[in-house]
N, C-alpha and C positions, 0 to 999 in steps of 0.2 A: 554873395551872388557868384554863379561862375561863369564863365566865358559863355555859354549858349545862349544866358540869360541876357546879354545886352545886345546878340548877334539881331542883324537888319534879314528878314526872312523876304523882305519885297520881293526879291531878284526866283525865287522858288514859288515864291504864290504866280507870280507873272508867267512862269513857266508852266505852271500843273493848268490855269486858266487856259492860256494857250490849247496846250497840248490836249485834254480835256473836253475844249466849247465851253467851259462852266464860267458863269456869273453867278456874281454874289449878289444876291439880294439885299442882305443887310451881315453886316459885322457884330456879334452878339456879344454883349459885357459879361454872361455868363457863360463856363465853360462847358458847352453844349454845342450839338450843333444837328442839322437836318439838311437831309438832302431828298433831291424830286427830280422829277422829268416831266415838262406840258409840252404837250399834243396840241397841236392844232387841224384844223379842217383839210388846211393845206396840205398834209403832208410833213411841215416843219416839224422841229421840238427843239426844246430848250433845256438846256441842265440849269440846273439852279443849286444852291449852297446856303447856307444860312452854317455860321461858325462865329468861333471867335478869333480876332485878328491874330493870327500869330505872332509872338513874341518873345514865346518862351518856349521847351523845346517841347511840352504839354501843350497848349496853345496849338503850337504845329502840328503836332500828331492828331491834337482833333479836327485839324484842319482839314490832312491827308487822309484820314479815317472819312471825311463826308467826300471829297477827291475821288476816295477809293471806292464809292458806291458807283461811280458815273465809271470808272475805269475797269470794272469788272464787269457790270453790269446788272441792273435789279433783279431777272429773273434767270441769275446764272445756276441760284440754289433753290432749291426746293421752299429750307425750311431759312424763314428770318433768323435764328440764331447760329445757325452755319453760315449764312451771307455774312454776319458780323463780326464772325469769328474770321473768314479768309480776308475781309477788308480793312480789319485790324493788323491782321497777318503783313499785308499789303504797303498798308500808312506804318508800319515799324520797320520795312525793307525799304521801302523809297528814303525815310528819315536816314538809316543807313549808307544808302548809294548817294545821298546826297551830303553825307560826311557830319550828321547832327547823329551823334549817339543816343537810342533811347535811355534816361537817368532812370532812378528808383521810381519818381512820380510818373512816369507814362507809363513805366511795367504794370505798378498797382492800379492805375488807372486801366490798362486793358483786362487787370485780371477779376477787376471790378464790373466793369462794363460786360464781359463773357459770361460771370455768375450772375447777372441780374438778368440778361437774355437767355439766358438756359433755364433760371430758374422760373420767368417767365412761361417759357415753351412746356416745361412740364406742368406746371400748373394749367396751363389749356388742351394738357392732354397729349402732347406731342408725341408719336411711337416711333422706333428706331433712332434716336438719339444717333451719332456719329460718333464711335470709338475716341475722339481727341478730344467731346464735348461733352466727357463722361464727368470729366474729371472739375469739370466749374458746375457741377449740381450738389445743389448745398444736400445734408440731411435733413431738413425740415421739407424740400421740394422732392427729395425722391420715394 
């Protein structure tokens, strides 16, 4: 195990919450996570979170990756696999500025998570792909 793996991430989750508005709905035992926003009649809304607890530096990064939907904002991109690619983007520079280096498992992890939303988008047809989200389309999607 190495040092990231036993670090306390409380003091960062309390932060990103904060800073953010986001509540956690629930803490997921699987490495997944989902994020929303409800509207209300009022005028109000709410962010919400659904991840798994951080605790590993994977963990985290799926953490800031659902973070990073409320921090950029849902309808910043057109297409959902550009939104995921810059929120990824996002939750790997914050894990940075916050001194957790991304390891081997959060890189394959992003570079997994990119091809399966690109190869998503082309299978429903997607036109104009984005030059940086050429490159996570498998050959069987393009």
């Amino acid at each position: 195990m190495n040092v990231w793996s036993m670090r306390d991430f409380t003091p960062i989750v309390r932060q990103m919450k904060r800073r953010y508005d986001i509540r956690v709905r629930r803490w997921r035992r699987s490495m997944s996570g989902c994020a929303w926003r409800v509207y209300y009649h009022d005028g109000r809304g709410i962010n919400w979170i659904e991840s798994p607890r951080p605790k590993t530096p994977i963990s985290l990064s799926i953490f800031l990756h659902e973070v990073g939907h409320h921090a950029i904002g849902f309808k910043t991109y057109k297409r959902r696999c550009e939104e995921e690619y810059h929120v990824w983007l996002w939750a790997l520079d914050q894990m940075r500025k916050l001194g957790v280096e991304p390891d081997a498992k959060v890189r394959r992890r992003f570079e997994a998570s990119m091809q399966y939303a690109v190869d998503k988008a082309v299978r429903r047809g997607v036109r104009g792909l984005p030059q940086p989200l050429k490159r996570y389309a498998s050959r069987r999607a393009a």
